[in-house]
C-alpha positions in Angstrom: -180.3 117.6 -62.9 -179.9 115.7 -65.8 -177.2 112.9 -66.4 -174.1 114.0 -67.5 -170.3 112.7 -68.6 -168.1 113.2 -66.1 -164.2 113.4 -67.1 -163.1 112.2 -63.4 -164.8 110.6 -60.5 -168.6 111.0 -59.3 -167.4 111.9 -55.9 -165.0 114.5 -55.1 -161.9 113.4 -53.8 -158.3 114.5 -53.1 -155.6 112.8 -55.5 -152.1 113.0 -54.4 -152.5 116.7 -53.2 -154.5 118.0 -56.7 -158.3 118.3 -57.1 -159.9 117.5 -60.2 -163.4 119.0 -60.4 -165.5 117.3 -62.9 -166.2 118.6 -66.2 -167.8 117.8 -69.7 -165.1 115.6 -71.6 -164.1 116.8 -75.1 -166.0 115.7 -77.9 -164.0 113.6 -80.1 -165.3 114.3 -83.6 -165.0 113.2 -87.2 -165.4 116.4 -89.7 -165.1 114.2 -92.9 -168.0 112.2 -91.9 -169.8 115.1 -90.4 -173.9 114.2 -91.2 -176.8 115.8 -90.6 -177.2 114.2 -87.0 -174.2 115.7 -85.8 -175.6 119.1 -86.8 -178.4 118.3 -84.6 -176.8 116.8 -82.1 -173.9 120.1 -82.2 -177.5 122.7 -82.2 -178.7 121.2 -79.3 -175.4 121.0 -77.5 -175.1 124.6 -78.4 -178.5 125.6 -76.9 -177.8 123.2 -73.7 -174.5 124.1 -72.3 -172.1 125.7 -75.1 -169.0 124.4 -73.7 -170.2 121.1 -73.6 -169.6 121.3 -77.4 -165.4 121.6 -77.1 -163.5 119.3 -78.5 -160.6 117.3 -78.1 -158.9 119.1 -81.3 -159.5 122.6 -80.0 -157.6 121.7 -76.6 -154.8 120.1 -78.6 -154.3 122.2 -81.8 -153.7 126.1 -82.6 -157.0 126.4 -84.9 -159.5 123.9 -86.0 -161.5 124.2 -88.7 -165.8 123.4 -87.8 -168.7 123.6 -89.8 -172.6 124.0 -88.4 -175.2 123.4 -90.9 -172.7 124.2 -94.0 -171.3 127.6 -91.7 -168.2 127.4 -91.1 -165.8 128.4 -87.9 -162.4 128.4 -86.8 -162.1 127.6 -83.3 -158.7 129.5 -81.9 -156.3 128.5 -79.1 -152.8 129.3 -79.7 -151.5 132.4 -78.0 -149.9 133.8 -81.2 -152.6 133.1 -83.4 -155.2 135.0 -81.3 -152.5 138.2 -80.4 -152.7 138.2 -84.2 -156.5 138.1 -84.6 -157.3 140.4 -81.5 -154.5 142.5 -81.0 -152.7 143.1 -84.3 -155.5 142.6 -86.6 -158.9 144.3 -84.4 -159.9 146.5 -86.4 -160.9 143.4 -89.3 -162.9 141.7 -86.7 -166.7 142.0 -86.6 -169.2 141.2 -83.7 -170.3 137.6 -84.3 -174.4 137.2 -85.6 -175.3 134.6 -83.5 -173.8 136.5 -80.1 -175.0 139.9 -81.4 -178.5 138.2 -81.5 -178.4 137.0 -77.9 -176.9 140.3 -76.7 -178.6 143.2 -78.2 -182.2 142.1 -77.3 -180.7 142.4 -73.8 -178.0 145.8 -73.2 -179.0 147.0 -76.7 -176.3 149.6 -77.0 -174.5 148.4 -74.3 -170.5 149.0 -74.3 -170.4 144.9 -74.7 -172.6 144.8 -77.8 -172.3 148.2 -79.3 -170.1 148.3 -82.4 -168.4 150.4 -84.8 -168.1 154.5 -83.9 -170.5 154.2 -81.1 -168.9 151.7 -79.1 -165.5 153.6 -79.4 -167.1 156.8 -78.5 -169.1 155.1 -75.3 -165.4 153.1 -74.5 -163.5 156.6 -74.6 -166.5 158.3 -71.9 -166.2 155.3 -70.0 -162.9 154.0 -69.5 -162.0 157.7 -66.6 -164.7 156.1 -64.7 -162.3 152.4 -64.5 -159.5 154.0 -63.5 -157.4 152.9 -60.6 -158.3 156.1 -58.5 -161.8 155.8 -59.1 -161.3 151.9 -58.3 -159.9 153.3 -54.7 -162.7 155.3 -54.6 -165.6 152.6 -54.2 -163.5 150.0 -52.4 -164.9 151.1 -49.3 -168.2 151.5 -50.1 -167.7 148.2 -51.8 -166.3 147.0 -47.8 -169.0 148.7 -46.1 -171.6 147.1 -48.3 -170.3 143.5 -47.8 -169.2 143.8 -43.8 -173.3 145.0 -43.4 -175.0 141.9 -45.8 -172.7 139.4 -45.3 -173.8 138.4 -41.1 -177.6 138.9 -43.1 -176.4 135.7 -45.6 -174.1 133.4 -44.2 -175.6 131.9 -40.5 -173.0 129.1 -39.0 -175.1 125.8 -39.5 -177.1 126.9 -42.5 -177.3 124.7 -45.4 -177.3 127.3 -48.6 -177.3 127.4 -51.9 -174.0 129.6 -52.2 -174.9 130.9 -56.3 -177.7 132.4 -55.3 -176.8 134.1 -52.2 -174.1 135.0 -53.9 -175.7 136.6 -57.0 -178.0 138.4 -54.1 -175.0 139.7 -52.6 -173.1 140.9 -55.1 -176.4 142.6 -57.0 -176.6 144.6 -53.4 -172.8 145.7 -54.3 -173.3 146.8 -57.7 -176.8 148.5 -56.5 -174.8 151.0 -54.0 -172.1 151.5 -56.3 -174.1 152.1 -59.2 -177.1 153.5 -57.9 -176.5 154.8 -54.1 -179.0 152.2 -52.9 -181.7 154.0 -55.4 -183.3 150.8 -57.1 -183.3 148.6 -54.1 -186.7 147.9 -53.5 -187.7 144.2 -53.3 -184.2 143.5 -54.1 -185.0 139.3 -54.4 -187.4 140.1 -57.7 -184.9 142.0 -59.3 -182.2 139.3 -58.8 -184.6 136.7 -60.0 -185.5 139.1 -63.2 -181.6 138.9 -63.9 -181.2 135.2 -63.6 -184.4 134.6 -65.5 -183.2 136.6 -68.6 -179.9 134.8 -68.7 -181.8 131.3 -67.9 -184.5 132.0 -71.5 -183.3 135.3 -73.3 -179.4 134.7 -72.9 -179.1 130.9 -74.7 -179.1 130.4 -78.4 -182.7 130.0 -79.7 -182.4 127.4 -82.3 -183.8 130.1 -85.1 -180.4 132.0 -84.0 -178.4 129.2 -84.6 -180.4 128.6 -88.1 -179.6 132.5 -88.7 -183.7 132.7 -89.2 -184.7 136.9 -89.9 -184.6 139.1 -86.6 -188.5 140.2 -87.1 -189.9 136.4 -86.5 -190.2 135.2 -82.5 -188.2 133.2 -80.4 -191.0 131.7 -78.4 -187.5 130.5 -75.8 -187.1 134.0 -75.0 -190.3 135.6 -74.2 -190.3 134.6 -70.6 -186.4 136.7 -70.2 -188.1 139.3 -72.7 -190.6 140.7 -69.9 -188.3 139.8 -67.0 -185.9 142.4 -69.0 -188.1 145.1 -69.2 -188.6 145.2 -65.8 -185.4 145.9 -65.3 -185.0 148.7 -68.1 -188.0 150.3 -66.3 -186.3 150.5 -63.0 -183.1 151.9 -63.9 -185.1 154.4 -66.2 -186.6 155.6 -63.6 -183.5 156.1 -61.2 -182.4 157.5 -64.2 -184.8 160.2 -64.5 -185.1 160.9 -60.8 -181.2 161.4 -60.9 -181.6 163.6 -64.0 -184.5 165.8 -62.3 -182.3 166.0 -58.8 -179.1 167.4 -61.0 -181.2 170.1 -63.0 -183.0 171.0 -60.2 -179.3 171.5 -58.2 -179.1 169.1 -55.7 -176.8 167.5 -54.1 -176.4 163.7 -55.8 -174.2 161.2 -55.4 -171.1 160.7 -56.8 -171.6 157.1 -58.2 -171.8 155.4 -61.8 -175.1 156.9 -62.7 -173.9 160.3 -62.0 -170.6 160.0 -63.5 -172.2 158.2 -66.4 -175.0 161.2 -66.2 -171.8 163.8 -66.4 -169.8 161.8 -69.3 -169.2 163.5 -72.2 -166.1 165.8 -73.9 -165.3 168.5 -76.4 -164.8 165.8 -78.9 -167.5 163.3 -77.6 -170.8 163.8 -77.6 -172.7 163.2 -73.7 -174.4 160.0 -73.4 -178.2 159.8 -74.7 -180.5 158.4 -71.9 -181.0 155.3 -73.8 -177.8 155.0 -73.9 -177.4 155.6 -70.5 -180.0 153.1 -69.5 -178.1 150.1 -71.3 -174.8 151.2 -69.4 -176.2 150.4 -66.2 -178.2 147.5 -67.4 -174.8 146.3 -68.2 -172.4 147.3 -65.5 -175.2 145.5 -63.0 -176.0 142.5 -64.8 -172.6 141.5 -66.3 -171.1 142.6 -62.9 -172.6 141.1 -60.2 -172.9 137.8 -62.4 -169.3 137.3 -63.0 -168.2 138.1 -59.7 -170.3 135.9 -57.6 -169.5 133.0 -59.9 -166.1 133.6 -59.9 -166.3 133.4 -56.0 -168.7 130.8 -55.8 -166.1 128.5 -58.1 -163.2 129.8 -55.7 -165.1 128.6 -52.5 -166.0 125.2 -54.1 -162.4 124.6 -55.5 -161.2 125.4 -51.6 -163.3 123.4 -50.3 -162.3 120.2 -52.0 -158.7 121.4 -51.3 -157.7 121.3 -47.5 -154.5 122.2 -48.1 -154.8 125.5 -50.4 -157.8 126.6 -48.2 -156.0 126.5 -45.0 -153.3 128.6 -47.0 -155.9 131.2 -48.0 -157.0 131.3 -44.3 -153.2 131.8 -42.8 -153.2 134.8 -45.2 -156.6 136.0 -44.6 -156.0 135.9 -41.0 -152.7 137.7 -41.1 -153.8 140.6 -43.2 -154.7 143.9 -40.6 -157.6 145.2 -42.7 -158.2 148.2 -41.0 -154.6 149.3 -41.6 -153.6 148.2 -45.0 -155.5 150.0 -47.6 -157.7 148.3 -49.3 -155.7 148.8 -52.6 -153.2 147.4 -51.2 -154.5 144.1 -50.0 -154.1 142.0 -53.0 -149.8 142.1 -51.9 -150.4 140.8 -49.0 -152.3 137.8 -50.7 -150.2 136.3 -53.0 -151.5 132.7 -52.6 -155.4 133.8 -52.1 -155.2 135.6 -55.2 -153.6 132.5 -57.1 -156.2 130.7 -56.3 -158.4 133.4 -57.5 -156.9 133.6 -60.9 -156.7 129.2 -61.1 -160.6 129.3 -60.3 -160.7 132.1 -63.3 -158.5 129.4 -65.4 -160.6 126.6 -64.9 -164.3 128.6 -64.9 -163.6 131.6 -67.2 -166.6 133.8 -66.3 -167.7 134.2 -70.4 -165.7 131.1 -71.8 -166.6 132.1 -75.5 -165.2 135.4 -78.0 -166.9 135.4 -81.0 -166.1 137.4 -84.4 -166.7 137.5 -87.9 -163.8 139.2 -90.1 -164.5 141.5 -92.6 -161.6 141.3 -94.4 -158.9 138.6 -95.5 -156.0 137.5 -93.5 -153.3 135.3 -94.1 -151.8 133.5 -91.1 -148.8 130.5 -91.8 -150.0 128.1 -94.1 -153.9 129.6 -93.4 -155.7 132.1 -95.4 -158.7 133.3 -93.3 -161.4 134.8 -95.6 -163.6 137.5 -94.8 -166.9 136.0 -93.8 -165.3 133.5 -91.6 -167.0 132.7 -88.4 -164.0 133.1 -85.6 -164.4 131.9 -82.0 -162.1 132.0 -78.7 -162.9 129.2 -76.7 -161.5 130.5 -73.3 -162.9 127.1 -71.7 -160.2 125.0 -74.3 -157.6 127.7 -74.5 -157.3 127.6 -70.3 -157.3 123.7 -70.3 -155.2 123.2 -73.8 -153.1 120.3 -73.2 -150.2 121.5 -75.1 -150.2 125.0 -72.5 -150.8 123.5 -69.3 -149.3 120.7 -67.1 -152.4 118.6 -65.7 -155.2 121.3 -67.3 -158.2 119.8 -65.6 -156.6 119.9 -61.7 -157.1 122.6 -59.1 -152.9 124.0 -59.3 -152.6 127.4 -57.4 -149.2 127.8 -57.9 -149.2 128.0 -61.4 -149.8 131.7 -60.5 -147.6 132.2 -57.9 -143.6 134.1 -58.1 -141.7 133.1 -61.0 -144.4 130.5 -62.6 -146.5 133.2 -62.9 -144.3 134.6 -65.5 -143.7 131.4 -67.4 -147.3 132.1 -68.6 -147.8 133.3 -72.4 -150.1 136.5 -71.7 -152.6 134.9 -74.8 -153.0 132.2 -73.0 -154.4 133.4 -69.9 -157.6 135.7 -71.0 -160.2 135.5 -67.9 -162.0 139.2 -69.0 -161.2 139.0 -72.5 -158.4 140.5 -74.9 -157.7 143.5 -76.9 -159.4 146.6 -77.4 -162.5 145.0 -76.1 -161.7 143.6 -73.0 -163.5 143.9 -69.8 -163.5 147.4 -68.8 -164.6 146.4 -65.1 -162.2 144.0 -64.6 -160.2 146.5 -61.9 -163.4 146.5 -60.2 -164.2 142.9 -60.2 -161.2 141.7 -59.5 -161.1 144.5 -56.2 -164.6 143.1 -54.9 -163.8 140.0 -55.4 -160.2 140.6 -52.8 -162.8 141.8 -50.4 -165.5 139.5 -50.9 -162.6 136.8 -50.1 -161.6 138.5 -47.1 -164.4 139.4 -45.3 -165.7 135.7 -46.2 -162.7 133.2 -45.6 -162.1 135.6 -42.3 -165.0 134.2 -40.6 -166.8 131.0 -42.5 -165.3 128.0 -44.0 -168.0 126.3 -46.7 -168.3 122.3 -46.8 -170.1 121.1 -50.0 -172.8 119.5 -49.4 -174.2 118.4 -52.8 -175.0 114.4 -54.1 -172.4 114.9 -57.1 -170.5 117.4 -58.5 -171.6 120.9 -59.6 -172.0 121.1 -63.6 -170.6 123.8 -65.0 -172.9 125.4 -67.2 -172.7 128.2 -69.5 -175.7 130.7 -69.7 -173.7 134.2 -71.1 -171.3 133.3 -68.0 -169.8 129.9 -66.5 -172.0 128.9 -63.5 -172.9 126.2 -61.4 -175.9 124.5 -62.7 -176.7 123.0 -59.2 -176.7 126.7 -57.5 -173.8 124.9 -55.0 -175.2 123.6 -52.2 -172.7 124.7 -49.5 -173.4 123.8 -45.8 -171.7 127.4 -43.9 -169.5 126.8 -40.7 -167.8 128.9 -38.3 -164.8 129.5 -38.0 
């Protein structure tokens, strides 16, 4: 790991009740003496760790003005500017270049980087399949899954690294779900293939940043390129297979491939297979990686916090889970799911919304002009110092009874805003309830690492150290 600058102490410790994880410290720079070095400096940052790039002017102000190589942005973090920009005004926001050129070599026409009348046609055969029944519906396949792997994973007395059991975990999840258990074969290559295209394929190559032609290489990605296809060939081919069962008329399952096999209306047309194919590429990669490092935040946050994980355990403890539905388990967890949304606060699983407008907009004294690079920095807007009391410390109760609704909806965004929001955030906020169950029910986690994990963003927020995590008994 390399060396990094830590806002608070080396060594985790308690402070008066409130854990401060360490994180990158704002940058504190001077636009009117910007120089080529700073461009440099800001490319490499960008291609490093993104939010390593935030500044102390984005976490203060409502929009500040940057500039990269003569392209200019305007970072956003003031809950009625961005209701303006990506509520009231969506329809004169664009997908930004630089993300589109990360993301489309990966989920192609995927619902997160389709645009225009194909991504409102896919969002409108999609969105039945989110709904809170269907939700119900896999919650205890979800359990089942979970209450089989989880003895397999977590031994009393093992020292782990917690991300990457985790991503195994939650990859197994999104397999039954998805798939019925259909692509499962050497389940540990297919994880690695995911984490190697987010490690080379999903970073900024620096002819991205330099907005070089699409047709010339990027000799960082090639590695993630074939680790990708991999994947595309294994869900083709549960894609076919499904396809062949259903014509042929079998009985199937009824999970995301089929209903995604089934989609289509009067006024819609069905799903191609390609596009099909990049659905599911989707659902499982953005899926199981947000959820496990959302959970793998929570349990390190709890663990340098005796007091809010031996809340989470009272409630864990109390909770009858084979009488309460599983629907219903979130209201009998008020304080495990605060601490749940504070770990979302301070680790937002894709800290960064980026746009391009196509059209002018004038906002106060502000004229935005179309052309103009726009970007939602979840990472500043969660930690703003002008919308949080202490930003950087672990606080639980922010989100708990009447605090809760002190919070300005636009400025709490962990899965996104507007129209394109996360359409699976029902789904991975219910696994998540039951991966916290079935977890702080039986294990307690003691970190175990030399320093503090690094957050690190690569597409999502994750710990660059995997979290060592030594697993005890409860």
């Amino acid at each position: 790991m390399g060396q990094h600058n830590y806002s608070f102490r080396p060594d985790p410790e308690f402070n008066d009740g409130v854990f401060k994880p360490s994180a990158p410290r704002p940058v504190d720079a001077d636009m009117e003496k910007w120089s080529f070095g700073d461009n440099m400096a800001l490319m490499r940052a960008l291609i490093r760790n993104p939010i390593e790039t935030t500044g102390i002017l984005s976490r203060s102000q409502e929009c500040v003005q940057g500039k990269l190589f003569n392209q200019e942005f305007f970072t956003v973090a003031g809950p009625d500017l961005i209701k303006f920009l990506f509520v009231q005004n969506h329809n004169a926001l664009a997908m930004n270049h630089m993300r589109q050129r990360i993301l489309r070599p990966l989920i192609r026409s995927g619902l997160v980087a389709a645009e225009g009348e194909q991504w409102k046609r896919i969002r409108h055969l999609l969105t039945p399949m989110f709904t809170p029944r269907h939700i119900r519906t896999f919650s205890e396949g979800m359990r089942a899954t979970m209450e089989r792997e989880i003895p397999n994973s977590f031994k009393p007395g093992d020292d782990i690294r917690f991300t990457r059991v985790m991503l195994d975990l939650t990859y197994q999840i999104l397999s039954d779900a998805l798939f019925s258990g259909e692509i499962d074969g050497n389940r540990a290559a297919q994880v690695k293939d995911f984490e190697r295209v987010l490690m080379t394929a999903g970073r900024p190559d620096p002819m991205d940043v330099l907005r070089m032609p699409d047709f010339l290489p990027r000799p960082t990605k090639l590695q993630g390129i074939r680790a990708l296809k991999r994947i595309w060939n294994r869900v083709g081919d549960a894609q076919k297979q499904r396809k062949a069962r259903m014509d042929r008329g079998e009985s199937v399952p009824t999970d995301f491939l089929t209903m995604l096999l089934e989609a289509g209306d009067d006024e819609h047309a069905e799903l191609t297979p390609d596009e099909i194919q990049d659905q599911a590429v989707t659902f499982i990669g953005a899926g199981h990686e947000t959820t496990s490092h959302g959970i793998t935040w929570l349990t390190y946050l709890l663990s340098q916090d005796q007091s809010a994980r031996e809340k989470v355990e009272a409630e864990v403890d109390a909770l009858d889970i084979d009488s309460v539905p599983i629907d219903k388990w979130p209201e009998h967890l008020p304080w495990t799911m605060a601490c749940f949304d504070e770990a979302l606060r301070l680790y937002p699983p894709a800290p960064f919304v980026s746009r391009e407008l196509k059209e002018d907009l004038p906002w106060k004294d502000r004229q935005f002009k179309a052309g103009d690079q726009v970007l939602l920095n979840l990472w500043a807007l969660h930690r703003h110092y002008e919308l949080w009391e202490d930003p950087d410390s672990f606080v639980p109760g922010r989100f708990v009874g009447e605090n809760r609704k002190k919070i300005n909806p636009f400025q709490y965004l962990p899965f996104g805003i507007g129209p394109r929001n996360c359409i699976g955030q029902r789904f991975a906020k219910q696994e998540a309830v039951i991966m916290a169950v079935l977890l702080f029910k039986n294990y307690r986690f003691e970190y175990i690492g030399n320093e503090p994990p690094w957050p690190r963003m690569r597409i999502t927020l994750q710990a660059e150290n995997s979290m060592p995590m030594r697993v005890l008994a409860r």
